[in-house]
C-alpha atoms as one frame of an Amber mdcrd trajectory, in Angstrom:
protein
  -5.550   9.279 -44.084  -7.349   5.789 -42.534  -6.588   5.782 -39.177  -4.126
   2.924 -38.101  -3.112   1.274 -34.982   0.033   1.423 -33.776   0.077  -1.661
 -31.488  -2.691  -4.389 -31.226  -2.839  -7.352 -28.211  -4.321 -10.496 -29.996
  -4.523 -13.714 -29.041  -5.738 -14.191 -25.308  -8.249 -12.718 -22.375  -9.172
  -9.154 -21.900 -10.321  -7.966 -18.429 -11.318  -3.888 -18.814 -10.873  -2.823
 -15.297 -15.102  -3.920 -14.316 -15.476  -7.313 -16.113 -14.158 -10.023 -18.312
 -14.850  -9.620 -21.775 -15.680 -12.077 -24.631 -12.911 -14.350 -25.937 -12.256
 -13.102 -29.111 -11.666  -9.369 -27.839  -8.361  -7.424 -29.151  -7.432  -3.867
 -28.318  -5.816  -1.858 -30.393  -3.853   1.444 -29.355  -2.599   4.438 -31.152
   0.062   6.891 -29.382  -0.951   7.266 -25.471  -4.378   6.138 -26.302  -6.719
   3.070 -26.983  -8.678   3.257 -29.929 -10.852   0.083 -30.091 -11.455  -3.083
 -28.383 -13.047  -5.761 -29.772 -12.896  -7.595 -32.622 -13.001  -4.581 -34.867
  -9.313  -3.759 -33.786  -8.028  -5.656 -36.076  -8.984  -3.432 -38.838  -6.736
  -1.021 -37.864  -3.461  -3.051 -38.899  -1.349  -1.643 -41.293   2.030  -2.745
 -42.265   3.784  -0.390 -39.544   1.278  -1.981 -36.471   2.873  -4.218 -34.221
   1.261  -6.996 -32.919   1.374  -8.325 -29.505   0.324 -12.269 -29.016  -1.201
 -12.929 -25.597  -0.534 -16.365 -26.083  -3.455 -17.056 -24.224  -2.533 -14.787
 -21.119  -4.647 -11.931 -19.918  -4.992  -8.086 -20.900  -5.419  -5.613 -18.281
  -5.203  -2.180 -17.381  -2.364  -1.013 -14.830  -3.023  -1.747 -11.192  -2.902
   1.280  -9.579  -1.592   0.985  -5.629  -3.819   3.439  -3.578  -1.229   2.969
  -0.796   2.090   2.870  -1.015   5.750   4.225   0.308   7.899   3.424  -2.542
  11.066   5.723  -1.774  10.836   3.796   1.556  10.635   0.689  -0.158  13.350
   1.734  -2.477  15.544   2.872   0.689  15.087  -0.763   2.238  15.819  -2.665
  -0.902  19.343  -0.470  -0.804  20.111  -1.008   2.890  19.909  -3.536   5.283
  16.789  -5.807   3.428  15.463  -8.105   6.216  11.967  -8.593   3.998  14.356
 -11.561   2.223  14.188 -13.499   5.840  11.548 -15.017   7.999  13.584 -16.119
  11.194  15.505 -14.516  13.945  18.295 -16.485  12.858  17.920 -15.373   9.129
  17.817 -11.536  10.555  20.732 -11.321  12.524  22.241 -12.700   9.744  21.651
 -10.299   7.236  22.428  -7.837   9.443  26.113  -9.483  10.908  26.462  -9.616
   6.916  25.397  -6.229   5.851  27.228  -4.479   8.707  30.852  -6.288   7.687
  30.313  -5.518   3.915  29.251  -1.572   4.816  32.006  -0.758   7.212  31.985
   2.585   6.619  28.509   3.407   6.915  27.995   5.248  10.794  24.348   3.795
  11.455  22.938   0.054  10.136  19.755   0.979   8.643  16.826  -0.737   6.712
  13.778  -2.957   8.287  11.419  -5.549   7.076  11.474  -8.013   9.976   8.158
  -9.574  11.054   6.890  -9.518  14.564   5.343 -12.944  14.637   9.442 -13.990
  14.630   9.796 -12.765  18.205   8.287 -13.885  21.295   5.535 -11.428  21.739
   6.837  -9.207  18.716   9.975  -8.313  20.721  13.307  -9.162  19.370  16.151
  -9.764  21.630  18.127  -6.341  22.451  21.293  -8.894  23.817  21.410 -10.499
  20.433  21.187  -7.167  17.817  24.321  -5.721  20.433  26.136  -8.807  19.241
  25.821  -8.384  15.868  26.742  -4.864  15.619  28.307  -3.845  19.055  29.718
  -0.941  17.470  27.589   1.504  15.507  24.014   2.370  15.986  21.571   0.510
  14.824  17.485   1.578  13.632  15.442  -1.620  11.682  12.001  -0.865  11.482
   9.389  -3.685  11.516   7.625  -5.173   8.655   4.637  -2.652   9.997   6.587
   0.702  10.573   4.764   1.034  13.352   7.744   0.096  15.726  11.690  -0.246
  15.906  14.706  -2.651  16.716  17.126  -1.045  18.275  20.504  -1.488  20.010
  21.968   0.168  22.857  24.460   2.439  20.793  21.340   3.755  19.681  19.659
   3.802  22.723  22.317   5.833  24.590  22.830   7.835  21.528  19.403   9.085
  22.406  19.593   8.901  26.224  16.549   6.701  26.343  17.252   5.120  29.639
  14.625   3.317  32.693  13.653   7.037  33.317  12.828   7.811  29.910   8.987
   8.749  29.702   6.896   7.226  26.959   5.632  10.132  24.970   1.705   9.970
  24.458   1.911   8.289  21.067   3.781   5.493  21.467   5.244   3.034  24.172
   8.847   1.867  24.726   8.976  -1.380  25.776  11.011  -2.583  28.639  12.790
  -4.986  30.561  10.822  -5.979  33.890  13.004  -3.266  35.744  12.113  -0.727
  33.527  15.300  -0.673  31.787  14.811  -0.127  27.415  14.669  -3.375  25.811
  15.048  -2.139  21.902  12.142  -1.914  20.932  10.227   1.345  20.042   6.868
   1.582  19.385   4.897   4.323  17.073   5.894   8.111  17.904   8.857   6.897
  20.473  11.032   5.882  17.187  11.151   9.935  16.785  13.907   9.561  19.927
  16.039   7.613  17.596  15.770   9.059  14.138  16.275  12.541  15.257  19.964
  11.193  15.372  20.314   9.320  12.457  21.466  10.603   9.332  18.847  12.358
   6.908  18.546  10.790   3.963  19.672  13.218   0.554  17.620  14.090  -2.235
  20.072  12.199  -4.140  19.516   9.264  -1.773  15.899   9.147  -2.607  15.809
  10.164  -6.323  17.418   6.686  -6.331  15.429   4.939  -4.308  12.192   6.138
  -6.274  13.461   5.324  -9.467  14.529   2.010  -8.699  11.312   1.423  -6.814
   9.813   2.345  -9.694  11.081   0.034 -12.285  10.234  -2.754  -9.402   7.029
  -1.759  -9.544   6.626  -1.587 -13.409   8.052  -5.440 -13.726   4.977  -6.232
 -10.847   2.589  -4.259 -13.751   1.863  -1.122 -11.103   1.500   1.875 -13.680
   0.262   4.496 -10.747   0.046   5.228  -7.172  -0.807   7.043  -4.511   2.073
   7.998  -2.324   0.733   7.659   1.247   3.148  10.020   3.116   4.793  12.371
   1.399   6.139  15.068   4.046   8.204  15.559   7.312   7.228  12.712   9.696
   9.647  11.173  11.714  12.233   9.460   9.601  10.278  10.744   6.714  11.030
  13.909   4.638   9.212  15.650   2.382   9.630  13.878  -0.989   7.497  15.842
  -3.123  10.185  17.867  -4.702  12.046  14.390  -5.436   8.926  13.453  -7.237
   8.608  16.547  -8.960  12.148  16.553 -10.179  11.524  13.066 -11.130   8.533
  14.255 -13.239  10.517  17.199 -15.143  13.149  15.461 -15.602  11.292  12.783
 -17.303  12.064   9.358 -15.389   8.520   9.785 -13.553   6.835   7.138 -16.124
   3.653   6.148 -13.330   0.814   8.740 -12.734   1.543   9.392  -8.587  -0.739
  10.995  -6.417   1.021  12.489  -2.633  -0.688  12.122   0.068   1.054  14.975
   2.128   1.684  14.715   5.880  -0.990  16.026   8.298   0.602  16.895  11.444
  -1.386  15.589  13.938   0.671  17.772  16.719  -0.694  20.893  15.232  -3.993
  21.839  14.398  -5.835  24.256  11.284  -2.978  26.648  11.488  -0.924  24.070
   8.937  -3.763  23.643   6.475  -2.269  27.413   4.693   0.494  25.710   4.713
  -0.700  22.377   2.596  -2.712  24.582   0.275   0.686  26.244  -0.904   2.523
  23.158  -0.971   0.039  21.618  -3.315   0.433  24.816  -5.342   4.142  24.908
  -4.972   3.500  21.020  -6.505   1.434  21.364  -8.942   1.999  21.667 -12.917
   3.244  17.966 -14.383   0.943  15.774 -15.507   2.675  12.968 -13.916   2.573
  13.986 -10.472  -0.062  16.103  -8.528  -0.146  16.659  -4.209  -3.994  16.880
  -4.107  -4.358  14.863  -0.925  -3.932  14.437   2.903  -3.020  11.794   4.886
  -4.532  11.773   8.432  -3.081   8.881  10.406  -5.933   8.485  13.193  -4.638
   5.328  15.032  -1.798   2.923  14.880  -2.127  -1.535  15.236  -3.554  -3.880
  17.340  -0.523  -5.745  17.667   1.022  -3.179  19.971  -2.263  -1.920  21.321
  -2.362   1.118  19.662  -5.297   0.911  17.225  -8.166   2.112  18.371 -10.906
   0.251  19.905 -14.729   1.217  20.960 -14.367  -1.509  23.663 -10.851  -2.628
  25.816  -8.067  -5.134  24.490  -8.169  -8.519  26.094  -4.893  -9.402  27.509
  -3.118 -11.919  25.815  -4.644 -14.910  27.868  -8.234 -13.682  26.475  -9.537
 -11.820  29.560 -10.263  -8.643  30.357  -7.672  -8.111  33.622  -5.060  -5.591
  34.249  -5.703  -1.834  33.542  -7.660  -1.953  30.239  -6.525  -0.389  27.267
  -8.751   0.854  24.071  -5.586   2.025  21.809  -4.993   5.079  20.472  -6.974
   7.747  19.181  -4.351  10.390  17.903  -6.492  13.077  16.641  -9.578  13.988
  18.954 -12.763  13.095  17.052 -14.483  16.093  17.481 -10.660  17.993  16.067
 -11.313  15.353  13.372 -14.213  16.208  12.260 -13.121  19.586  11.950 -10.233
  19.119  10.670 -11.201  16.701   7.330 -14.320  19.416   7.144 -11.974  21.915
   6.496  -9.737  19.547   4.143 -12.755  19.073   1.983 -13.817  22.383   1.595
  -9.967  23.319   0.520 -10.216  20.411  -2.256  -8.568  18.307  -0.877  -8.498
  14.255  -0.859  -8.601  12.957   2.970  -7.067   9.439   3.198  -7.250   8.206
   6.594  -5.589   5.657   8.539  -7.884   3.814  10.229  -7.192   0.027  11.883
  -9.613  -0.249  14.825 -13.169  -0.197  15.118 -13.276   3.500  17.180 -10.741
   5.099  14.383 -12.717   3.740  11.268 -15.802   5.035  13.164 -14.079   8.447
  13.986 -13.202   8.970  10.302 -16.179   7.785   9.069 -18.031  10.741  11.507
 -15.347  12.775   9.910 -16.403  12.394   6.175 -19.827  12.702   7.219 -19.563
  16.007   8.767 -17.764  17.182   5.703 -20.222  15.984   3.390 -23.227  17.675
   5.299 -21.287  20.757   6.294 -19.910  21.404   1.987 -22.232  19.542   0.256
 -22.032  15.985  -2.100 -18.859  14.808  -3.766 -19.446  16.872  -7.747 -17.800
  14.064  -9.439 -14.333  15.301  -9.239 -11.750  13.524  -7.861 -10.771  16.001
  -4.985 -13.303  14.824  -2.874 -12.871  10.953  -3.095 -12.371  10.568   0.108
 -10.962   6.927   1.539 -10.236   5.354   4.563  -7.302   2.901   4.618  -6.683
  -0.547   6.244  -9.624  -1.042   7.666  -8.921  -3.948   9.623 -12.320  -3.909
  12.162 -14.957  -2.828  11.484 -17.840  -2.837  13.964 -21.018  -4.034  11.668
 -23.185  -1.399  12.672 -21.065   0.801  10.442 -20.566  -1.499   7.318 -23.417
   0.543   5.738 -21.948   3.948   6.298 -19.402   3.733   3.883 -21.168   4.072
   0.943 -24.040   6.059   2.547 -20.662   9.067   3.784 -18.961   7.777   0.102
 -16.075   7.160   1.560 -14.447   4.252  -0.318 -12.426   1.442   1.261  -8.897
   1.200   0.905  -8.270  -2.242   1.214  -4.498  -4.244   2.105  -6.202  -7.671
   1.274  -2.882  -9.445   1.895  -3.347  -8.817   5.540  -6.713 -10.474   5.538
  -5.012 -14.302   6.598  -4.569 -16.459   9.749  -0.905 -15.494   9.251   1.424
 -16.005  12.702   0.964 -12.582  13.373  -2.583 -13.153  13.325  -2.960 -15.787
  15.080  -0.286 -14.817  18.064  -0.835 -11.408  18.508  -4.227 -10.359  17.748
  -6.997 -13.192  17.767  -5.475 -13.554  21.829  -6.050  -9.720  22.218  -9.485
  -9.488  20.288 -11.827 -11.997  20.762 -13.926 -14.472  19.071 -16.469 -11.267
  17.591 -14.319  -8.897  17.193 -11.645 -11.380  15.474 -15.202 -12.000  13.118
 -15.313  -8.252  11.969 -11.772  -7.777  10.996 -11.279  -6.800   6.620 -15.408
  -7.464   5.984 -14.330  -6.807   2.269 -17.264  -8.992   0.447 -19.579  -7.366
   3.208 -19.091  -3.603   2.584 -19.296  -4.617  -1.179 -22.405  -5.997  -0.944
 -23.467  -2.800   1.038 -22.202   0.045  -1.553 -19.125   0.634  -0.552 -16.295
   1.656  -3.328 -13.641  -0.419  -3.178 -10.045   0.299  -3.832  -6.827  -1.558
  -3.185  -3.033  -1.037  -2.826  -0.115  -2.921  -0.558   1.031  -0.318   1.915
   4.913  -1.428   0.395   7.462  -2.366   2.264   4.788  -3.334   5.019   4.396
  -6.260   2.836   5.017  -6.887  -0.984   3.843  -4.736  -3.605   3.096  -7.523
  -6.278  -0.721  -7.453  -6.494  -1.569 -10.871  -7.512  -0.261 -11.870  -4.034
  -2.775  -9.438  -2.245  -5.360 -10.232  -4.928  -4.859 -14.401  -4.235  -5.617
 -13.518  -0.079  -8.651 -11.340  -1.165 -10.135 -14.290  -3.175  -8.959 -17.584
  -0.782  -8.639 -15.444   2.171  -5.311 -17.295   2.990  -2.177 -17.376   1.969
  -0.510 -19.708  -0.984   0.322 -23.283   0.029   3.681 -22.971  -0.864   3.837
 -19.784   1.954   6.288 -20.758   5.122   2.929 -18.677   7.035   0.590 -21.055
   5.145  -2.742 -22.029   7.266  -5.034 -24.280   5.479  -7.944 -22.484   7.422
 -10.103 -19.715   5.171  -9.952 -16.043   7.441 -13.561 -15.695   7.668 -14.179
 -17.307   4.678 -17.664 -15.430   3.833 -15.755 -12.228   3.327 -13.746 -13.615
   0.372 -14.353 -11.645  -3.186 -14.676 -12.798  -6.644 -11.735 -12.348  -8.838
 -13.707 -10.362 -10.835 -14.411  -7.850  -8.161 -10.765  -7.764  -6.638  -9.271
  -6.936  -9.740 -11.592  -3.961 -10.327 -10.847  -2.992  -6.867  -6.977  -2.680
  -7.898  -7.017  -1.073 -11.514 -10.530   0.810 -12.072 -11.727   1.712  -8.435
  -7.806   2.490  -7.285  -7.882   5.146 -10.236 -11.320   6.309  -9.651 -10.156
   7.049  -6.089  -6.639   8.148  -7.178  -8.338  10.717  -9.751  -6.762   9.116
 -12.614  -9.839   9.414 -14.386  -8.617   8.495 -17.976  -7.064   5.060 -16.371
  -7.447   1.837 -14.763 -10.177   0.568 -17.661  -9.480  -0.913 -21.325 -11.805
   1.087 -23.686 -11.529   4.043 -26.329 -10.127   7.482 -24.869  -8.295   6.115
 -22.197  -4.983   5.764 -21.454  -3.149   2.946 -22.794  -1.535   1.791 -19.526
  -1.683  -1.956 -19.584  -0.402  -5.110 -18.462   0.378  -8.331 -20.559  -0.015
 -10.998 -18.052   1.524 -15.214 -18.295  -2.025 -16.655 -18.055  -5.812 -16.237
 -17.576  -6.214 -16.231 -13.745  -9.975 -16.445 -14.335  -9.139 -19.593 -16.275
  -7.076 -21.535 -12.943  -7.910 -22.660  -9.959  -8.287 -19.512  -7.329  -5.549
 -21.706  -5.644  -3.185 -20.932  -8.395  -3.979 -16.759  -8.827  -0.607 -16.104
  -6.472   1.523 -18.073  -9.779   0.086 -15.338 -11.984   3.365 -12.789 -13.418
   3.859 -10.261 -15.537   5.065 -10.214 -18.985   4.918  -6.207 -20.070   3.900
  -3.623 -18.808   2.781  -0.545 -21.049   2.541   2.685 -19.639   0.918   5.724
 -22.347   1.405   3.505 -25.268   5.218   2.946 -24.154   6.228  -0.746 -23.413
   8.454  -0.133 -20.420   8.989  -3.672 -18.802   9.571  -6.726 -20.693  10.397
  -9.708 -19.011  13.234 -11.617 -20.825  11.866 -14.922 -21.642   8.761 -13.081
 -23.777  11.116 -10.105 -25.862   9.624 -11.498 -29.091   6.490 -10.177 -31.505
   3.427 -12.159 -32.624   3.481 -14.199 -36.071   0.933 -13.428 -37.974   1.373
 -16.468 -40.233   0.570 -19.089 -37.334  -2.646 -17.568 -35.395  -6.043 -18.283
 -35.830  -7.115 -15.090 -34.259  -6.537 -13.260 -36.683  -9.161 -14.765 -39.254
């Protein structure tokens, strides 16, 4: 029988994951599967074949978020949303109107609020009582690396002026030492102990509809970036892997599960039978670890080789240098022994001393068990990488450990500009997301959004990576290029997101357009390559395939190619 196609994408650009390919491409796909790309595709049309016009848009293969919390995300799209606002005034709104339409519910909970809002990144304790006098109240920041509280929570808790700060986090206070709502890093812990857990039912929900959020943005896979009991965070995998039986897991997800960084090599039995315990759908797999080794600068708890400034630029006061919340040398022998189990390491790592500790890490692992073989349990990564001291640029593609880059951050946003560059420094400001640097030097580059930090739609992230600020139309606009020389080609950005975020998710049979792999693809509106780079943020989806199956469509493009009125086809 001659082999037939059962869809083919005419009519427009193809990028295959690396590069952009010659006008005049097609790609044709049969069940899960391309078969051809290139003009030769056409030959496999048969009467049965649909045909796809790209109407002069692009063809790509699914982006593939190498750091994500989407049940989170989901969670905070179904509770108290402050992502939708940008002012004080526009969060105490939401929440005044979310707590009078949920009456019932015994805590307010959600988060998305941005620190740059606030005075120093604290939001007023006074104002959140108003709002909701009566019922506790836990909103995470944009960040979830801290917490606005009020005080029904706080005396929930019985975090008072004599309340100690535990040695991972800080809670900030009034000048006489009194709480004043805000809870940084591991003091949150004092709060969500008391809040309600969240049901499997709960976050079934959340993942799905995350998931068709994520579809519409053209995200076909991910990589999970805590998946375990941390916190406010419970172990999800066996959401994920009911999601995966039962059919509605349509991405490819990687967990990262939870290392507990209170505990030492005594949990890693434990890990070993929980990816076990995990394994056995296609769709889903637990082959890695997530290490968090520092927190942010913007509370002073990322970790830094030399002291904070304070926020006047000197060095005065009792100097801090951040957080380091594993001990290196624990580190090293801890992502050592990681390796050697299989297992993926994926590290947290914002300041210069925690990307240097994890890049020691990987390198002791890689001369203690040997080169990465190819597979993908070894692809190790380090994520965030905000600064980097140059001396260790180099290393990451001399270790192979491959950057996991949040290129949305990389902006003279207000958070940037008020709360770091003050705190930094002129050179150290200079060595903050060197993307174009450590791909000159070697390093693999992959890319995700760390959602709901910040949004999960790519071409947002990928328009910062390329102008290195934010759209025009942004309220956080600055005209002025972040470090400017550190910007990427589109070309390169793009791989980052859909061939090197598979590589270094393990999806081995994704993330590029040619025969044998997986037909997981994204129609897009236009040809990015084709606009200005000022424009790449405009770029949308119009379907997204996933295996062959076309599971978003957006409305205003539900129709199928003429055949009659193209000249591509000839």
């Amino acid at each position: 029988m001659t082999a037939r196609a059962d869809v083919i994408f005419v009519n427009g650009t193809v990028f295959d994951g690396r590069r952009l390919l010659a006008p005049g491409t097609d790609v044709a796909v049969r069940g899960e599967t391309i078969v051809a790309v290139g003009p030769d595709a056409l030959s496999l049309r048969d009467a049965h074949t649909e045909v796809v016009d790209l109407d002069g848009g692009l063809l790509q293969p699914g982006f593939v978020d190498a750091h994500i919390h989407p049940i989170e995300g989901g969670l905070e799209r179904m509770r108290c949303d402050l992502s939708v606002g940008a002012t004080s005034d526009d969060y105490l709104s939401i929440i005044r109107d979310y707590a009078a339409a949920h009456p019932d519910e015994p805590w307010i909970r959600g988060g998305g609020w941005q620190l740059a809002a606030f005075p120093g990144g604290i939001p007023p304790l006074d104002a959140l009582d108003a709002a909701v006098p009566d019922r506790p109240v836990f909103l995470a920041n944009r960040d979830h690396h801290g917490a606005w509280v009020n005080s029904r929570a706080l005396e929930l808790a019985g975090i008072d002026a004599h309340t100690p700060d535990p040695a991972d986090g800080r809670i900030e206070r009034f000048a006489d030492g009194r709480p004043n709502g805000v809870l940084q890093e591991g003091t949150r812990e004092l709060v969500t102990t008391f809040m309600p857990a969240d049901t499997p039912d709960d976050e079934y929900a959340a993942l799905l509809s995350a998931q068709a959020y994520l579809h519409s943005l053209g995200v076909t896979g991910w990589q999970d970036a805590i998946v375990g009991n941390y916190g406010s965070h419970t172990d999800t995998g066996d959401v994920y892997r009911r999601a995966a039986d039962n059919g509605d897991l349509t991405a490819t997800v990687r967990a990262a599960l939870w290392w507990d960084r209170e505990r030492g090599l005594d949990q890693l039995d434990e890990l070993v039978a929980r990816r076990a315990a995990l394994h056995g759908n296609p769709r889903f797999s637990a082959a890695s670890v997530k290490v968090m080794q520092d927190g942010i600068p913007e509370n002073q708890t990322a970790a830094m080789i030399d002291p904070y400034l304070d926020p006047t630029g000197c060095r005065c006061g009792t100097p801090s240098t951040g957080h380091s919340y594993i001990d290196p040398a624990d580190l090293r022998r801890y992502v050592t022994a990681l390796d050697a189990a299989d297992f993926q390491v994926h590290v947290h790592a914002i300041g210069d001393r925690a990307v240097r500790e994890a890049l020691d890490a990987i390198e002791a692992a890689r001369t203690e068990n040997g080169r990465a073989d190819g597979g993908p349990s070894n692809r190790h990564h380090i994520a965030h990488v905000q600064i980097v001291h140059p001396d260790d640029v180099p290393r990451f593609a001399r270790v192979d450990a491959a950057v996991n880059m949040q290129a949305l951050w990389a902006t003279f946003d207000p958070q940037m500009v008020e709360l770091n560059l003050p705190i930094l420094g002129d050179e150290r400001a200079a060595w903050q997301y060197p993307f174009a640097a450590l791909e000159r030097a070697g390093a693999r580059l992959g890319a995700g959004s760390d959602w709901p930090v910040t949004t999960p739609d790519p071409w947002q992230a990928l328009h910062v990576a390329v102008n290195r600020r934010l759209p025009a139309s942004d309220p956080d606009f600055n005209p002025r290029a972040f470090f400017a020389e550190q910007a990427l080609t589109l070309e390169t950005a793009l791989a980052a997101y859909t061939s090197g975020s598979a590589h270094l998710n393990g999806q081995d049979d994704a993330g590029c357009l040619a025969p044998g792999f997986a037909a997981d693809l994204v129609v897009l509106d236009r040809d990015p390559f084709a606009a200005p780079a000022d424009e790449i943020h405009l770029t949308r989806t119009r379907q997204t395939w996933v295996r062959g199956r076309r599971l978003y469509d957006a409305p205003a493009h539900d129709r199928e190619f003429d055949l009659t009125s193209s000249t591509s086809l000839t």
